[in-house]
N, C-alpha and C positions, 0 to 999 in steps of 0.2 A: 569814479562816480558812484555814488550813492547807489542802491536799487531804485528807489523812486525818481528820483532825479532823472535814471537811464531810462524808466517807462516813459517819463515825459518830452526827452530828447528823442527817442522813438516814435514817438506818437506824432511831434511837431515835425518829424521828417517826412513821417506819413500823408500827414494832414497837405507838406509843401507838394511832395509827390503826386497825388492827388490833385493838389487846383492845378500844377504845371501839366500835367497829361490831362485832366478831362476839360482845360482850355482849348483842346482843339476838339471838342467835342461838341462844343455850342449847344448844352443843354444846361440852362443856370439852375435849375429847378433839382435836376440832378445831384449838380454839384451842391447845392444847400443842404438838398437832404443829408447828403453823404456826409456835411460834417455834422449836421443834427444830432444824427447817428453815433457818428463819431463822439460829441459833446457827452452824450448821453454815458457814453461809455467813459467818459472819465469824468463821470459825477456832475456835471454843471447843467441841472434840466432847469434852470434858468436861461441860459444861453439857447437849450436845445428848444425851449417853448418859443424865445424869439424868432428861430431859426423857421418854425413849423409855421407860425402864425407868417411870418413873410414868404412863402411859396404860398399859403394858402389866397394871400392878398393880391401879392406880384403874379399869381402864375394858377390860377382858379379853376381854367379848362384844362392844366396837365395832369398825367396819369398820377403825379406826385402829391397832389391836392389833397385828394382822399386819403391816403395813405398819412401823408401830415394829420388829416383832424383825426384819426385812428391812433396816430401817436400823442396830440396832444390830451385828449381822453384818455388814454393812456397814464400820462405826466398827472394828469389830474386825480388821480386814484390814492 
């Protein structure tokens, strides 16, 4: 495989890793952020500004709320 290619079969193994373990964690807000985050790191702050503005929307009273409109302020720079 390629180098790029293997960052990105890495990352998608991550990304599955990730929603199968922090499903038993019942925190959705979490999990968005985390691939937000994710997103952001491999270049797609399109993806990651959806991801922020839907916790913000879905999920307004969690610790993750602020922390989203801090990123998409962020995006927006």
């Amino acid at each position: 495989m390629k180098q790029g290619r293997m960052k990105v079969f890495i990352l998608t193994l991550m990304i599955l890793f990730s929603v199968s373990v922090s499903g038993c964690s019942g925190d959705k807000a979490k999990d968005i952020m985390d691939t937000a985050i994710l997103e952001e790191k491999q270049h797609n702050p399109d993806h990651a500004r959806q991801l922020y503005q839907e916790i913000i929307q879905k999920y307004p009273d969690s610790a993750f709320a602020k922390d989203a409109q801090k990123k998409l302020s962020e995006l927006k720079k």
